[in-house]
FIKEKOL-808076 format. One line per 8 residues: number of its first residue (from 1); their letters; for each residue x, y, z of C-alpha. Coordinates in steps of 0.02 Angstrom, whole numbers, always signed. Example, Ala and Ser with C-alpha at 12.3 -4.5 7.8 and 13.67 -1.06 7.14 Angstrom:
BEGIN
1 = as = +615:-225:+390 ~ +684:-53:+357
// end
This chain:
BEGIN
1 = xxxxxxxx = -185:-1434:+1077 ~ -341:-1483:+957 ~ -426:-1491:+1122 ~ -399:-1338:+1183 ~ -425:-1247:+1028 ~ -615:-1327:+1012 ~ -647:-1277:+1206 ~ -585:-1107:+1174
9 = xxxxxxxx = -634:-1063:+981 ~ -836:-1053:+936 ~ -896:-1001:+775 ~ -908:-816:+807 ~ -803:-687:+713 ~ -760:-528:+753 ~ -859:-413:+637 ~ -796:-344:+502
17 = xxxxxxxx = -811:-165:+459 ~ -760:-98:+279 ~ -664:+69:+283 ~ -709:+90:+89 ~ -919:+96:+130 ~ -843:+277:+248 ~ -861:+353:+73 ~ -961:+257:-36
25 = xxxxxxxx = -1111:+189:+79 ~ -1084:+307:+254 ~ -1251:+237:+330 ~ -1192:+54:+291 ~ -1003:+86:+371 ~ -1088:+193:+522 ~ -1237:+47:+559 ~ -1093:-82:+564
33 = xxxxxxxx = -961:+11:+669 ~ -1076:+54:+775 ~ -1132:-124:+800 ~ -969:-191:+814 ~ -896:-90:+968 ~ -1066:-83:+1056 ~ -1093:-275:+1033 ~ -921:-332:+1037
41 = xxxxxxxx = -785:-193:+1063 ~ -680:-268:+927 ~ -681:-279:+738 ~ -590:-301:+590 ~ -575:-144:+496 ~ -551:-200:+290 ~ -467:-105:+186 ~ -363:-22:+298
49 = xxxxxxxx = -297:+162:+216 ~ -96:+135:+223 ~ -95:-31:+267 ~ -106:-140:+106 ~ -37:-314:+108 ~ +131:-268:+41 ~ +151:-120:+151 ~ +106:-255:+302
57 = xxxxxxxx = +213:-373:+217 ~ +389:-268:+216 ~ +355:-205:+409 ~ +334:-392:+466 ~ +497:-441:+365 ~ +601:-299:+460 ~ +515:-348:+621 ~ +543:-519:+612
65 = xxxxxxxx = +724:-495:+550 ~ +751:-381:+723 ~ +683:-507:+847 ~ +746:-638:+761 ~ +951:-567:+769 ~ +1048:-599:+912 ~ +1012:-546:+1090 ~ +1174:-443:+1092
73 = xxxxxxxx = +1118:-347:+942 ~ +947:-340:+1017 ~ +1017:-251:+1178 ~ +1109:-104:+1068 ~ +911:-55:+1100 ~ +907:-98:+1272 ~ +745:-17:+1349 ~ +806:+15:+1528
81 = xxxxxxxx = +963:+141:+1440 ~ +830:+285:+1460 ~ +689:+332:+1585 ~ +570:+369:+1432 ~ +493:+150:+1408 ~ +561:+157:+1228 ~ +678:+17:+1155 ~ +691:-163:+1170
89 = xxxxxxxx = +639:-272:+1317 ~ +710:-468:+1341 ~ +593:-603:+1349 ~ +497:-622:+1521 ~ +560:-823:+1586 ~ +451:-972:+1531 ~ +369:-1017:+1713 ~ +228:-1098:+1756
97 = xxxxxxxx = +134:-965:+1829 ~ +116:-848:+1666 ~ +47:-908:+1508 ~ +168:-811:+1408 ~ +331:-787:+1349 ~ +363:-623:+1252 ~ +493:-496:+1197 ~ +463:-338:+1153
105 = xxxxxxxx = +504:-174:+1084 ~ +423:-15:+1138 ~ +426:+165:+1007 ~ +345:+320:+988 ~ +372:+481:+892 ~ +535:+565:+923 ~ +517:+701:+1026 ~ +622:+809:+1144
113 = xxxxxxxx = +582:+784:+1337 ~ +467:+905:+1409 ~ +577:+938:+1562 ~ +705:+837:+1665 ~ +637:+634:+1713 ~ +660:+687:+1869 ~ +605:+853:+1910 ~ +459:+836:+2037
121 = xxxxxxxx = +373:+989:+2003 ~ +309:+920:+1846 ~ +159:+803:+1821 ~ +223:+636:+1811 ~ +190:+605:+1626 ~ +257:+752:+1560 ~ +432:+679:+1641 ~ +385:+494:+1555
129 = xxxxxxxx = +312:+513:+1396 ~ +390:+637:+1292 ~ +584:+569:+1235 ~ +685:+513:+1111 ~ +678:+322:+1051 ~ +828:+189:+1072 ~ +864:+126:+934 ~ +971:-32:+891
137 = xxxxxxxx = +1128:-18:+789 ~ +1085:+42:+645 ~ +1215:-44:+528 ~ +1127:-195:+595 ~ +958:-143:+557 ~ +974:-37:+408 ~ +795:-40:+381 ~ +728:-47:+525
145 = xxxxxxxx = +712:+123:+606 ~ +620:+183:+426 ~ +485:+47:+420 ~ +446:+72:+610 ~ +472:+262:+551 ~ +331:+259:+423 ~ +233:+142:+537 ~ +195:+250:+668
153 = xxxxxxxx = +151:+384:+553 ~ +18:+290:+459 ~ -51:+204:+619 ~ -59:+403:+677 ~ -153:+458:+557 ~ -268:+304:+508 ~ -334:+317:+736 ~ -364:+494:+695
161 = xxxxxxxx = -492:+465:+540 ~ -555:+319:+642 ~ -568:+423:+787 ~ -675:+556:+700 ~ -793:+431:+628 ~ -800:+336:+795 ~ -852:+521:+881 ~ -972:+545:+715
169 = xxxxxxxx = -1062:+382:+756 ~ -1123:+415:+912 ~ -1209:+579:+862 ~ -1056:+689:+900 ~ -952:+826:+799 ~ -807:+776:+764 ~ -743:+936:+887 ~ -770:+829:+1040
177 = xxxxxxxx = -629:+706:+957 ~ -484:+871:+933 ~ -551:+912:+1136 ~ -447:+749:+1175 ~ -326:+732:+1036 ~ -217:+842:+969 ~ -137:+786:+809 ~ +14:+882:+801
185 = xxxxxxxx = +63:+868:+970 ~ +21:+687:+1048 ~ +43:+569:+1203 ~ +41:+369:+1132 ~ +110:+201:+1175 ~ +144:+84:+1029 ~ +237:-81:+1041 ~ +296:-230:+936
193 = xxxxxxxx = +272:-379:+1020 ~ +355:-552:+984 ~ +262:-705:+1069 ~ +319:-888:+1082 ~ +233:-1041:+1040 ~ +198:-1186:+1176 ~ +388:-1254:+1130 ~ +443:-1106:+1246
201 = xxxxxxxx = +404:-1201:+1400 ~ +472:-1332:+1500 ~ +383:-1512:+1451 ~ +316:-1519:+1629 ~ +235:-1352:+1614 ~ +156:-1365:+1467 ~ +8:-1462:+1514 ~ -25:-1314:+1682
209 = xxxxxxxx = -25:-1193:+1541 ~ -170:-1263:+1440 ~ -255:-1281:+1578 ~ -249:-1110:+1625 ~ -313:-1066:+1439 ~ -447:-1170:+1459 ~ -535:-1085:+1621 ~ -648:-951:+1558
217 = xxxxxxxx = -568:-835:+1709 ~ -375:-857:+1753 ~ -267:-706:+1830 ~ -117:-815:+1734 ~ -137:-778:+1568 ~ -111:-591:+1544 ~ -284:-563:+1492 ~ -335:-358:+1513
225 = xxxxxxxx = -432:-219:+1449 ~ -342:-73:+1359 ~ -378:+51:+1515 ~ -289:+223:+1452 ~ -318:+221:+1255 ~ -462:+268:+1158 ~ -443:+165:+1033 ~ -301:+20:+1008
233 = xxxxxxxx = -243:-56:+837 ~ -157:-195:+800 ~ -87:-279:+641 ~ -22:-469:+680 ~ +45:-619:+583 ~ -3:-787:+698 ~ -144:-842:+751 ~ -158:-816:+974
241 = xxxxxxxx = -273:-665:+1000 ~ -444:-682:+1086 ~ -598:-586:+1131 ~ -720:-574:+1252 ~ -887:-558:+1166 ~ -1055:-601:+1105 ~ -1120:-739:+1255 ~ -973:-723:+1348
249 = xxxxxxxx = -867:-836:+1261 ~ -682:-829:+1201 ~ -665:-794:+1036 ~ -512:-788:+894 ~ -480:-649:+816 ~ -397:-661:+618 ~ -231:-624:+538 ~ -195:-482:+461
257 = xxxxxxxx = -35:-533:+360 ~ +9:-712:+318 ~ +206:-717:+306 ~ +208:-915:+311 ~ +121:-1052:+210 ~ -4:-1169:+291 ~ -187:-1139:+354 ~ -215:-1059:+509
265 = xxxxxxxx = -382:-1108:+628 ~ -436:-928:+605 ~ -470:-803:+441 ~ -297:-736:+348 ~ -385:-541:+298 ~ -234:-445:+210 ~ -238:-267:+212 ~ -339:-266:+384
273 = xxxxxxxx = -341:-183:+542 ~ -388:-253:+707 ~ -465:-102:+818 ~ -530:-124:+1000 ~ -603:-14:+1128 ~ -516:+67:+1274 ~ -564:+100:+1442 ~ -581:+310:+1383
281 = xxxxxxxx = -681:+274:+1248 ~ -797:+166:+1363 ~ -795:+312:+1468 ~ -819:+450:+1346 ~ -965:+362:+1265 ~ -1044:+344:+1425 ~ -1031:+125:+1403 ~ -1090:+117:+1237
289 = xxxxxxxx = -947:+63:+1169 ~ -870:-51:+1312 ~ -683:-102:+1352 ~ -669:-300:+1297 ~ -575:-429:+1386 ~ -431:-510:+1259 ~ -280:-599:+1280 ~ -132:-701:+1176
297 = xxxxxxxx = -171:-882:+1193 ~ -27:-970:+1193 ~ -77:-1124:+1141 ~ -167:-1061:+989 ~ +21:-1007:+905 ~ +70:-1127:+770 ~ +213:-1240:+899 ~ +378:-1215:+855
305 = xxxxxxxx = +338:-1046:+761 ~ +328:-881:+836 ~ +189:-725:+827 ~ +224:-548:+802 ~ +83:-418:+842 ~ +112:-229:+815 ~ -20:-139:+943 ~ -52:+60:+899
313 = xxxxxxxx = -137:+153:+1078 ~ -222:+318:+1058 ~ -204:+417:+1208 ~ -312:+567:+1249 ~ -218:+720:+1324 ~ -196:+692:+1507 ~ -226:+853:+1599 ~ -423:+892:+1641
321 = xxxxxxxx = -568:+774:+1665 ~ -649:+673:+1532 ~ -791:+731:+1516 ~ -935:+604:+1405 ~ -985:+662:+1252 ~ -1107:+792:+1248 ~ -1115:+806:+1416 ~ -1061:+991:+1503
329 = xxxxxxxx = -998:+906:+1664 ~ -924:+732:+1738 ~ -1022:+623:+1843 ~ -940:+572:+1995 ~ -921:+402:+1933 ~ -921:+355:+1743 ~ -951:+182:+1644 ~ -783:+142:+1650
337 = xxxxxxxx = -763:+189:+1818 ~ -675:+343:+1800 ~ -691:+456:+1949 ~ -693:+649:+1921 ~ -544:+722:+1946 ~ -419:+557:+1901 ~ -258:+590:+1872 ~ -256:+509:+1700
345 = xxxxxxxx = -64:+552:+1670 ~ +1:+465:+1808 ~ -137:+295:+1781 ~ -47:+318:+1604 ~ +139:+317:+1672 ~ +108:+196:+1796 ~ +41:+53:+1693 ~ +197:+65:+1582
353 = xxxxxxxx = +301:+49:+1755 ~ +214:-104:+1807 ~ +231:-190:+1619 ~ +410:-148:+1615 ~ +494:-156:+1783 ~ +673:-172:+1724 ~ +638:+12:+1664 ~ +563:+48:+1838
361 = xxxxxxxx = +679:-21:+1950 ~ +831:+93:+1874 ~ +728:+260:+1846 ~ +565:+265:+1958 ~ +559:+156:+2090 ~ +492:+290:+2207 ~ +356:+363:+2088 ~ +316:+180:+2062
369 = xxxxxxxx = +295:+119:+2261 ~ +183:+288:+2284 ~ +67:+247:+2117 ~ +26:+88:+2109 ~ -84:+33:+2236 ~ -208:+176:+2170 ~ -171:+106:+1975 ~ -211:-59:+2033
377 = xxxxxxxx = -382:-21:+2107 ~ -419:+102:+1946 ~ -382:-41:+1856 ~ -497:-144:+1944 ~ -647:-13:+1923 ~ -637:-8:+1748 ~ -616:-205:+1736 ~ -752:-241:+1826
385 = xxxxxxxx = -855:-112:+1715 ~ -812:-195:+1569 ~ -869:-348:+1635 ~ -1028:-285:+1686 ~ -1059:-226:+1513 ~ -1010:-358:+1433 ~ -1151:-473:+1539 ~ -1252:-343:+1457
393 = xxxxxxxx = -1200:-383:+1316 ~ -1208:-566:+1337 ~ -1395:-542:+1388 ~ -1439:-453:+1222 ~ -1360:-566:+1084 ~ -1465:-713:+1183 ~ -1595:-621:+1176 ~ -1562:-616:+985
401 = xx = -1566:-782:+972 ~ -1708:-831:+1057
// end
């Protein structure tokens, strides 16, 4: 474990950015966000507005008290019950191949559906997106449905002031941001996410598994770019997350909430907010602010305890091309390798059909065997744009130090 943790951890940090210096110092809080998601596409935004230590404090304790119930109880929430990806999803099986074992539950803003999940003369993600939740029993969870409740409605508001400042820092009015996003009426994914330690695996995997966190490169262990959101946020109570940055090397991101004693390996920041780029923004800022590689190390979650994470996704609206910032037309092929003319809605729908097949399988198996071949080479465009940008990257901050 130590060993892995030294090959894998440098002394980078991500940087942080102070959400207090938007009003009192603008040209200190502009410098440094801009430096942060053009040099690393990450940072830790301080001082968070709605998400003080005791509000993070009380959504972790319902959170925890969910995943931690019984399955049966857990499954009153079942995620497959509805076509719409919302409710709770089992944990994937501890195998050797896949450097993670995680349950989840998936929520958005209650909304009526568009039209029928079926009805082919739609756009695909006007039949996905727009539903009600599933909910677990709610004598269970008395609390539960509120916190997650006010949750989404401060995570709603706080990517919409980031949003603005994000479009303000790269010269932009703050109209470009309402082109994309409409407040009152919008398209999101949000998720809480419960990972398991190392103890999760078989004793004869669990050496395969650090080795696979120990290659730079490794198809095994779920690492990704946000491709769809603008912006992603994410408030999380174990150590496990890593970045992409600086020279190229992996780097650990903080904790936002400590809800156990002991030292962690990595900064404890209460009231924080970690933000990341997503493959739009990348695109919409024409690669100045780049998608970053990240992933949940396993082996960096304290063994024997678990990690809960609570990623936020802003997505733009998903009819029309995204067009760059100041720019009156597309080119054919963007920085993030968006071609004009992409049908954003259905790159949207179909990465939640691939991340939750169980969902798939019952509701849109055919939608799914027609998508996904184009999703997965989209997918690959905008990867292999963030990579390219991030050697950029790489080249500049050893430049720096040289």
């Amino acid at each position: 474990m130590s060993e892995t943790k030294s090959k894998n951890n440098t002394s980078l940090e991500l940087p942080e950015v102070n959400w207090l210096d938007r009003d009192s110092d603008p040209s200190k809080f502009f410098k440094d966000l801009s430096y942060a998601l053009s040099e690393f596409g990450f940072m830790v935004l301080t001082n968070a507005p709605g998400f003080s230590d005791d509000f993070q404090q009380s959504a972790f304790h319902e959170v925890r008290g969910f995943f931690e119930s019984s399955r049966e109880l857990k499954k009153t929430a079942y995620i497959a019950k509805t076509p719409y990806f919302r409710g709770y999803s089992l944990p994937n099986p501890a195998v050797s191949n896949f450097g993670q074992v995680i349950e989840a539950f998936q929520y958005g803003f209650e909304q009526e559906p568009l039209c029928e999940y079926d009805d082919k003369t739609q756009p695909i993600h006007r039949r996905l997106f727009r539903g009600p939740n599933t909910w677990p029993d709610a004598k269970s969870f008395p609390g539960f449905k509120p916190s997650i409740d006010d949750l989404n409605g401060r995570y709603h508001r706080l990517t919409h002031l980031l949003g603005e400042a994000i479009v303000e820092s790269l010269g932009q009015d703050v109209s470009a941001f309402h082109e994309y996003f409409d407040f009152d009426d919008p398209d999101l994914a949000a998720s809480l996410n419960h990972n398991y330690s190392l103890s999760a695996f078989a004793e004869e995997d669990k050496d395969k598994i650090i080795n696979e966190y120990q290659k730079f490169k490794s198809n095994k262990v779920g690492a990704h770019i946000d491709g769809p959101p603008f912006i992603a946020l994410l408030i999380n109570d174990r150590p496990g997350l890593q970045v992409v940055a600086a020279d190229g090397q992996w780097i650990d991101a903080p904790v936002t909430c400590r809800t156990m004693p002991g030292e962690y390996h990595v900064p404890v920041i209460p009231g924080s907010v970690i933000v990341n780029t997503g493959g739009t923004l990348m695109h919409l800022s024409e690669g100045k602010y780049s998608a970053t590689l990240h992933r949940v190390n396993t082996t960096l979650i304290p063994e024997g305890e678990t990690r809960i994470s609570m990623p936020y996704f802003l997505i733009p609206k998903m009819e029309g091309d995204l067009i760059p910032f100041g720019k009156s037309k597309a080119d054919n092929l963007g920085a993030a390798g968006y071609e004009q003319g992409r049908d954003r809605g259905a790159n949207a729908s179909v990465n939640r059909m691939g991340t939750f097949p169980q969902v798939t399988k019952r509701w849109w198996a055919e939608e799914y065997a027609e998508l996904k071949q184009k999703h997965r080479d989209e997918v690959e465009a905008e990867t292999n744009a963030a990579f390219k940008l991030a050697k950029e990257r790489g080249e500049r901050f050893k430049n720096e130090l040289n």
